[in-house]
C-alpha positions in Angstrom: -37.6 42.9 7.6 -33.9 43.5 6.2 -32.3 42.3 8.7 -34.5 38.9 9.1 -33.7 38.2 5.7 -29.8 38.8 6.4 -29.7 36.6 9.4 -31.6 34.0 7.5 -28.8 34.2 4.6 -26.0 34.6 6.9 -27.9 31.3 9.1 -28.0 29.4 5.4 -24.7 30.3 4.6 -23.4 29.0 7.8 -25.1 25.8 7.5 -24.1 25.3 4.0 -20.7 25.9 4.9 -20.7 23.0 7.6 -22.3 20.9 5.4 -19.6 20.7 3.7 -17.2 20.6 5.8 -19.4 17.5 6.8 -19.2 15.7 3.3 -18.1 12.1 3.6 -15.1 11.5 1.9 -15.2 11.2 -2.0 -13.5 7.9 -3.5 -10.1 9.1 -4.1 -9.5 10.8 -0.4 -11.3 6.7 0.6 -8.5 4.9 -1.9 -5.6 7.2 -0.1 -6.8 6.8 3.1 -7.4 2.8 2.9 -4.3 1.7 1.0 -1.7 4.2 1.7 -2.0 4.4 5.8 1.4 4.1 7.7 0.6 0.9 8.6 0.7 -0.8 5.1 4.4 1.0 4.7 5.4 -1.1 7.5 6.5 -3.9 5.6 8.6 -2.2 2.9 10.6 -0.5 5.5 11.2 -3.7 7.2 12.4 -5.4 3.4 14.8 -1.9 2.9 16.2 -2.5 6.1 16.7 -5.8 5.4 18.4 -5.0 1.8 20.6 -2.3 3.1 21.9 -4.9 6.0 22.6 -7.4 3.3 24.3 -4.8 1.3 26.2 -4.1 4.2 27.4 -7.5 4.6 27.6 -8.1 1.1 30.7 -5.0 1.3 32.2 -6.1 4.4 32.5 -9.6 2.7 33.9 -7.9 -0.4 38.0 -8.4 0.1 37.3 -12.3 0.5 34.7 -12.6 -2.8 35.9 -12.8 -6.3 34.7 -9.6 -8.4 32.8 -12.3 -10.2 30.9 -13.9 -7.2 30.6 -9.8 -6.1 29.0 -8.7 -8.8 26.4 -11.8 -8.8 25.8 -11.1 -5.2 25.1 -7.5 -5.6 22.9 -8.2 -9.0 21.1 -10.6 -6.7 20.3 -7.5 -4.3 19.2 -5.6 -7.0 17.1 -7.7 -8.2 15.3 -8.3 -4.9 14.7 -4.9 -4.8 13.4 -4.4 -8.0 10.9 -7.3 -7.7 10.3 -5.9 -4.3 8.7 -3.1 -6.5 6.2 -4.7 -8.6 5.2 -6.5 -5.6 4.5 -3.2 -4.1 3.1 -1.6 -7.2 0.2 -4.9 -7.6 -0.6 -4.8 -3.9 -0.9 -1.2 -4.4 -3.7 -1.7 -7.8 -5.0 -4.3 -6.0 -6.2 -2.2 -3.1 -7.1 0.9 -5.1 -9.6 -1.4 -6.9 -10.7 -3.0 -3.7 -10.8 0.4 -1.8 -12.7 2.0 -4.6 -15.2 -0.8 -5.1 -15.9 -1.0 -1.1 -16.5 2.8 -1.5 -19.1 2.4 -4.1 -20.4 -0.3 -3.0 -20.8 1.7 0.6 -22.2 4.8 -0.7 -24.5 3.2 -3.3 -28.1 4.4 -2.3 -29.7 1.1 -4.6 -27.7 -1.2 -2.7 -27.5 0.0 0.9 -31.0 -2.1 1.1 -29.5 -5.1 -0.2 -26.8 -7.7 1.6 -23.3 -7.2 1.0 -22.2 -6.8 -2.6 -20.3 -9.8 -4.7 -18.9 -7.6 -6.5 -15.8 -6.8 -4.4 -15.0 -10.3 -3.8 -12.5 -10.2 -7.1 -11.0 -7.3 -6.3 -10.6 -8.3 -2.6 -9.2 -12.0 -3.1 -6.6 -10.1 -5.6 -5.7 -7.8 -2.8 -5.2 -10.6 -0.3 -2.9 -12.6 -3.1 -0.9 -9.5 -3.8 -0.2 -9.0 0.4 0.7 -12.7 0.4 3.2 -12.6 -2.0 4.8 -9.4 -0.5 5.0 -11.6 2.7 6.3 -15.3 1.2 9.0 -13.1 -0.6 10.1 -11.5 2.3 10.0 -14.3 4.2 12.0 -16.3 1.4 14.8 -13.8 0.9 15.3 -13.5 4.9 16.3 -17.3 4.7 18.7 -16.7 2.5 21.8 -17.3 3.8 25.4 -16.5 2.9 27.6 -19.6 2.5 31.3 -19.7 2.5 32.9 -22.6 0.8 35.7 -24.7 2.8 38.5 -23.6 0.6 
C-alpha cells in the first residue's frame, strides 16, 4: 500500500513539475519577448552606423572646417543621437503598453468569448506613431548632405 501511495506522490510530483514548466508566459517575459526581439534593434544599429560614418567624415573634413563650423557639425551629431534616444525610449513605452495590453487582453478568461478588445487600439496606434517617427527621422538625417561652399 506504501509504495502505491509513493508512486502516486512521486506521479503528482512529476506532473506538477511539468506543469509548470508548461506555464504560458507571465506578462513581463510577453513585454520582453514582443518589444525587445533582435529584430526591433535592427533599426538603431542601422542609425549608429550611420552616426559613426558621419562622424567619420565629419573628422576627415576637419583640417578644411573652421573650429566654429566643427563644433556645430559635431553638436549637430550629438544631437541626432540624443533625439535618436527618446525616439527609442517612446517606441519602447509604446510597445510595453501595447505588448502588455495584447497580453491581458489574450489571457483574459471574460473576454476570450468576446471579439477583439478596443481597448488596445490606443496603445497600438501609439506604438505605430512612435515606429514612424523612428523611421521619417532616419530617413530625414540620411538626406542630409554635407555642402562645401565655392570659396
Amino acid at each position: 500500500m506504501k509504495s502505491i501511495v509513493l508512486a502516486l506522490l512521486s506521479c503528482l510530483t512529476a506532473c506538477s513539475a511539468q506543469q509548470s514548466a508548461n506555464q504560458p508566459l507571465n506578462v513581463s517575459q510577453y513585454v520582453e519577448q514582443t518589444c525587445y526581439s533582435s529584430a526591433s534593434d535592427e533599426l538603431s544599429s542601422s542609425f549608429d552606423i550611420f552616426l559613426d560614418d558621419r562622424r567619420d567624415e565629419l573628422d576627415a573634413l576637419r583640417p578644411e572646417l573652421t573650429d566654429e563650423n566643427f563644433q556645430q557639425l559635431h553638436f549637430a551629431l550629438r544631437h541626432f543621437s540624443t533625439y535618436w534616444e527618446q525616439l527609442e525610449i517612446e517606441r519602447n513605452q509604446a510597445c510595453e503598453q501595447w505588448a502588455a495590453c495584447q497580453y491581458i487582453t489574450a489571457t483574459s478568461t471574460a473576454t476570450s468569448s468576446m471579439q477583439p478588445s478596443p481597448h488596445c487600439e490606443a496603445p497600438n496606434f501609439e506604438y505605430n506613431v512612435s515606429r514612424v517617427k523612428m523611421v521619417t527621422f532616419l530617413s530625414d538625417v540620411a538626406n542630409l548632405q554635407l555642402q562645401r561652399s565655392g570659396e
